[in-house]
N, C-alpha and C positions, 0 to 999 in steps of 0.2 A: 733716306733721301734718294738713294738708288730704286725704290721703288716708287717713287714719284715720276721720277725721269724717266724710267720703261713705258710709264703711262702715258704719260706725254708723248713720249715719241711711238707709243702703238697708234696715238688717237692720229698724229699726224698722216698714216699710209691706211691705218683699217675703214676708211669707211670707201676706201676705192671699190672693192671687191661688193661691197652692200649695195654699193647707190642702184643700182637695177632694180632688188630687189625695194627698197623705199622708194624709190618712183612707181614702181606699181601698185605699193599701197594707198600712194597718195595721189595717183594717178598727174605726174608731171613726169616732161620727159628731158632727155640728156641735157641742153640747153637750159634750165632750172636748177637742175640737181649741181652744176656748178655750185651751186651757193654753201651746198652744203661742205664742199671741203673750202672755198676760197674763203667763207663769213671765221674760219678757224683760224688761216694763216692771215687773214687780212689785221684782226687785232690783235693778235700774238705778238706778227712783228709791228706794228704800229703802236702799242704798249711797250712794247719789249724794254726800250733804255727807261721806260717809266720808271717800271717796274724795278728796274736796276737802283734809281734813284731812292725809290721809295724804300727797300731795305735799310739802304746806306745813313738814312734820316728820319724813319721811323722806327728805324728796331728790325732784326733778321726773325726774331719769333714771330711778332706780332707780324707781319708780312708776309711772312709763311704759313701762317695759320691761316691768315684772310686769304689770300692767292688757292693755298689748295680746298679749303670750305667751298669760295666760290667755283675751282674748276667741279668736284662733286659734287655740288648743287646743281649745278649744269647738266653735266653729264647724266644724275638722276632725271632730273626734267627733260635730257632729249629725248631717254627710253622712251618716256613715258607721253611725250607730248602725240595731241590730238589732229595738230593739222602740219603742214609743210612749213607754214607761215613761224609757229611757233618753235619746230626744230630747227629751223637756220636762225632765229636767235639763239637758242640754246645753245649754238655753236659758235656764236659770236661771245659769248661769255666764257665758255670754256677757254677757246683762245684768250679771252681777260685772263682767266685765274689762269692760264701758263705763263703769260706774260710777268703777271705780280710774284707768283710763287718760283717759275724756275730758279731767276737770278738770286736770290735769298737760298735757296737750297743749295745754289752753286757755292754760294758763299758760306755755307754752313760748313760743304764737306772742307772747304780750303781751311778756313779759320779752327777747326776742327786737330789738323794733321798740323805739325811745325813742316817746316820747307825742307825739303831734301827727299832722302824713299822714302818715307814713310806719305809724304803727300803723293809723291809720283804715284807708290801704288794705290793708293785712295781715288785720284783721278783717273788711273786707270782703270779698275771697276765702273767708276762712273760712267765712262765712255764707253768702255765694251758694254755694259748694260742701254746708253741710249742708242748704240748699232744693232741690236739685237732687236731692240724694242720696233726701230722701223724697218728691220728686216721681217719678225715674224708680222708684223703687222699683217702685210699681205695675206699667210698662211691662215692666222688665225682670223681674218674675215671674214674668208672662206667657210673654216670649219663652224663657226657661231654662227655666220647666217642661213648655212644648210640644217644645221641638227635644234636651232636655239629661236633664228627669227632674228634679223636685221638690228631689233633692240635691244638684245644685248650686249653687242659690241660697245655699245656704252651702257649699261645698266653693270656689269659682272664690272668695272673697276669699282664702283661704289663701295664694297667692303671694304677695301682695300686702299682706298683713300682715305676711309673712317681708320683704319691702321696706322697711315702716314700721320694724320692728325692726332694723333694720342701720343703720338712717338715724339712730335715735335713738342709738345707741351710736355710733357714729362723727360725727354733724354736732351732737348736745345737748351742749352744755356740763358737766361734770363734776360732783357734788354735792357742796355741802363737808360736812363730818361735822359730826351732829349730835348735841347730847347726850344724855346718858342720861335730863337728867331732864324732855326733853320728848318723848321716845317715849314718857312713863310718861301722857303729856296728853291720849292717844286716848279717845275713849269710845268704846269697846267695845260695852258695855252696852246703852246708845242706840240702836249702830248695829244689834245683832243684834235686838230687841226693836221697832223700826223697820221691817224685813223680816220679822221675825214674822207680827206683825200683819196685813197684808193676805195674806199669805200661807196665814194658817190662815182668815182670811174668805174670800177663795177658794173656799180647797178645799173648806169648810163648805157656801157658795152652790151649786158645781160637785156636790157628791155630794148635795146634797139632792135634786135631781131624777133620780137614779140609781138604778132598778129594784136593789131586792135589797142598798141599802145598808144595812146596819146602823145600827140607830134610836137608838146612841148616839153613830157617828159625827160627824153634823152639829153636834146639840148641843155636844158636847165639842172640835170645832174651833171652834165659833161663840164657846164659852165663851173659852177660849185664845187665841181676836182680840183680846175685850175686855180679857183678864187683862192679854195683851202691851201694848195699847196704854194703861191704865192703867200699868204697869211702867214704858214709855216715859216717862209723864208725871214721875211719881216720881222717877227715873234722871235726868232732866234737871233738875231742882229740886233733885239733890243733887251734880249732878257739879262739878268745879272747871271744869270744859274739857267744856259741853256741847255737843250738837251744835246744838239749838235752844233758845238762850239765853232764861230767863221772859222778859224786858226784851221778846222780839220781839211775845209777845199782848197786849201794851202798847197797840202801835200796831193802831185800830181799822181803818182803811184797808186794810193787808196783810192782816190776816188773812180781811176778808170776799172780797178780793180771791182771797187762796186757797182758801176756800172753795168759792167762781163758780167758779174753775179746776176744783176734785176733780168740780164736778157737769156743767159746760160740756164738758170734756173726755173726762168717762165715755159723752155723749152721741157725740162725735165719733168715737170709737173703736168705738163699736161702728156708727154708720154705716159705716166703712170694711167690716166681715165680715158687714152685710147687705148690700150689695152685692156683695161674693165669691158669698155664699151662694144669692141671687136670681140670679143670670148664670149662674151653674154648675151648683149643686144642682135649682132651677127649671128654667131655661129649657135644659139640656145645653150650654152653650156650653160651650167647651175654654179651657184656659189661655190660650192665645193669644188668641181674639177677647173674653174676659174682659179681658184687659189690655187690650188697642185700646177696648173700649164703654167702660174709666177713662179714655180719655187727657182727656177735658172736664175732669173731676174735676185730674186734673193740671194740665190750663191753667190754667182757673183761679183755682186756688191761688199761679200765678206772679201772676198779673195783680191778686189781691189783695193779694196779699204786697207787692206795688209802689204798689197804690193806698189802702190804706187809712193807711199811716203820713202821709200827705198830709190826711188828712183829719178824724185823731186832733185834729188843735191848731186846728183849726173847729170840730167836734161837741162837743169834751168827751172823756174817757174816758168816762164812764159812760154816753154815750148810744151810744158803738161796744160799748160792751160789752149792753148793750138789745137792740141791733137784731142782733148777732152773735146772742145767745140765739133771738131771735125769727126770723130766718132759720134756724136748727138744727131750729128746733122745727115750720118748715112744711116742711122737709126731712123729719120723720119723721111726719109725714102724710103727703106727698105717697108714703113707701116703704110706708105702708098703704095710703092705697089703692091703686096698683101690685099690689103683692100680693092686695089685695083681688077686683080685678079683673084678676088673671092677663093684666096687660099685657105685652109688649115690653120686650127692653132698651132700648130707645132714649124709652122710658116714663121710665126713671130719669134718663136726663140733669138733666131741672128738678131736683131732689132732688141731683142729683149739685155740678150750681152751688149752689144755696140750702146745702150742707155749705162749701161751697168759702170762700164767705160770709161763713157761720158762726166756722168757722175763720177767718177774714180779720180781722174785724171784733172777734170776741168775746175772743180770744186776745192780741190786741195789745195791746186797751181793758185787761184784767185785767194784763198783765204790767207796763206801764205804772204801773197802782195800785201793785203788788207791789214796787217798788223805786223809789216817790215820797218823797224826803226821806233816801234813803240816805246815810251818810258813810263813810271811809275803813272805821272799825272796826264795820258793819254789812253793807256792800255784798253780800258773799260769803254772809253768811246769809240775805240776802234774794234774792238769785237763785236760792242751791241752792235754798231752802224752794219756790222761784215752781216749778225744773224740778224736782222730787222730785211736787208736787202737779199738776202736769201731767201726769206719766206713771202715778203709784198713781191717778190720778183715772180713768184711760184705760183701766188695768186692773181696777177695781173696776166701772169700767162695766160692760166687756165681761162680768165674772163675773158680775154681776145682771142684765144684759138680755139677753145673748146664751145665759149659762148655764143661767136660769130661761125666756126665751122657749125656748129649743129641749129644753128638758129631755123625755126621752122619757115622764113620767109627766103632760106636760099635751100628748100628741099629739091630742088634740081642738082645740085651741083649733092657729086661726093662726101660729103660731112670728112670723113677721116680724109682725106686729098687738100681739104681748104684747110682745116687745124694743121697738118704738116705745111704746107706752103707756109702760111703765116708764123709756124716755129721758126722753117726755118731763113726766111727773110729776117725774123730777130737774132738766130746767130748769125749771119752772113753780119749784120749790126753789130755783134759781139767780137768778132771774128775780127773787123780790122781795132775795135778800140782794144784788144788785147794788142795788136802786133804795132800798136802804138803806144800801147803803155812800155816806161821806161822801164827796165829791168832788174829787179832787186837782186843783192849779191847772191851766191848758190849756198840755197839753203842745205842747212844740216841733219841728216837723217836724224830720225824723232828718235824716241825712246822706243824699247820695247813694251809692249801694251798702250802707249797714245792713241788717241783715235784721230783718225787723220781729216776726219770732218769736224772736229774742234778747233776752234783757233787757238795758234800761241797765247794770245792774251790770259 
């Protein structure tokens, strides 16, 4: 299971360092290659409490099985695919099979371990293994797309998924049957209209800056976001078996909490592909010394991931969630002016810690909020909702800062200058809904080995 979840979380960071190099295979530029990482995190987390559901009522094997078949299946066809068109689907499936397979896997190792240490340290592997996975990610971009070729970054999990899958069918325990009339319990509906939604906002944002698009296109995606995500609302307020129960925008805490997430994390996300974009596209560095000028950025990210949960139940959440923001946001000044002043990579290092930070700091304080007061028959919807808004947040980012800063119809204007502005006008938007969100009691320093970008839940 632990090596499922390395996979997943290398797919999520390794194709930062590639995209330069598949855009000049396939000759599309910055403004495009968006797709490629946001088509992963858009149905990842727009799936995501699907997929939760789907274990819970179909069976942990049989869900696990299909979840990771299909991310490998994926993952073999992006190697391999022949034009751009068909690797940004092959990415949008991949994201499917994490969605379906994570939470089953998660729920293997829990149901796996009885409660007490023996599960503490079972989840802790799990976690240091999915910090690891999106820290090397970076590094090993780097090194696969300089010595190997861009296609490998997803071709070489392929063994290794065929490993997962033999593992689960022979060491998971068996599913008992279940009945007819709670497969009937899925919302469907939700889920598809879910994934909708940011999907056609996307694509709306991504072709608006697109020479020679068609001037009903945007609109009539942009239209179709809001339709879907009214529809979503609707669908949930009528389903017996919603995905996001009313009862959850009850609670004022969570929801501002995920709010900070969708705009905290749209920030983060697209720091990572100004950074690809400045090292490579600017300055000619090659995959490889691209991945080496991240390894700080990777550090770290370990070194916060370790020191901030320590710190959480001194500060407050809401003061690590403050100063997370406000660290993010003199990161994307400091990538203006960098840019501004056609510095150095080794220019971006500070910017590269101040993300590190960011993420440290701002991530933990919010998740923290997002599953304050949780009980047995809540928990599960306030994590997925906490990692769903983590990653549509990530990707929505990327589509509005990286889509509209690099869009070829504002090539006057600075590309890295507009994507920062636009981050950071969304946290300056993060910034006061944190210092409005009410404040959960002070949390309790975690366990030793927890990963602090997991939720309580």
């Amino acid at each position: 299971m632990s090596l499922l979840q390395f996979f997943i979380a290398v797919d999520v960071t390794v194709v930062n360092i590639a995209l330069p190099s598949i855009g000049a295979d396939f000759g599309v530029g910055g403004h495009s290659l968006t797709w490629v990482v946001v088509g992963y995190t858009v149905t990842g987390g727009g799936m995501l409490m699907l997929g939760g559901r789907l274990g819970d009522l179909l069976g942990r094997r049989r869900v696990l099985v299909l979840g990771t078949g299909l991310f490998g299946v994926a993952s073999l066809l992006a190697g391999l695919a022949p034009t751009f068109g068909l690797l940004v689907v092959m990415r949008l499936l991949q994201g499917a099979g994490e969605a379906v397979a994570l939470p089953a896997a998660m729920a293997t190792v829990i149901l796996m371990f009885p409660e007490g240490p023996r599960r503490s340290r079972a989840l802790g592997v799990w976690a240091a293994v999915a910090s690891c996975g999106l820290v090397l990610g970076f590094v090993l971009s780097g090194v696969i797309t300089a010595h190997l070729g861009w296609r490998w970054i997803f071709l070489i999990s392929v063994p290794f998924i065929l490993v997962v899958l033999l593992a689960a069918v022979f060491l998971v325990d068996g599913d008992r049957p279940v009945a007819e009339d709670r497969r009937r319990a899925l919302d469907l509906p939700g889920a598809v209209l879910l994934t909708a939604c940011p999907l056609l906002f996307t694509f709306g944002v991504v072709e608006a800056g697109e020479p020679g698009t068609s001037p009903w296109v945007v609109p009539a995606a942009l239209a179709g976001a809001v339709a879907a995500g009214i529809g979503f609302v609707r669908v949930e307020a009528r389903s017996r078996n919603p995905l996001v129960p009313p009862r959850f925008f009850a609670h004022r805490a969570r929801v501002a909490a995920n709010l900070a997430t969708v705009l905290l994390s749209g920030a983060l996300s697209t720091s990572f592909l100004l950074f690809t974009f400045y090292l490579q596209d600017r300055l000619g560095l090659g995959p490889l010394g691209a991945g080496l000028t991240m390894l700080p950025l990777a550090v770290s990210l370990i070194v916060f991931s370790l020191l901030v949960p320590r710190l959480l139940g001194r500060w407050g959440a809401r003061a690590c969630v403050l100063a997370g923001i406000g660290f993010t946001a003199a990161a994307m000044a400091a990538i203006a002016l960098v840019s501004a002043s056609s510095a150095g990579g080794a220019a971006l290092v500070p910017a590269m810690l101040l993300i590190a930070a960011g993420m440290g700091f701002g991530l933990v304080g919010l998740q923290y909020v997002a599953v304050t007061g949780v009980t047995e028959d809540d928990a599960g919807i306030a994590s997925g909702v906490q990692r769903a808004a983590d990653q549509l947040g990530g990707a929505a980012g990327v589509a509005v800062c990286v889509g509209v800063g690099f869009a070829p119809t504002l090539h006057s204007f600075d590309p890295f200058v507009v994507a920062t502005l636009l981050a950071g006008v969304g946290l300056a938007t993060g910034a006061v809904v944190a210092w409005r969100m009410p404040a959960p009691a002070a949390a309790p320093a975690p366990a030793a080995g927890a990963d602090p970008r997991e939720p309580a839940g």
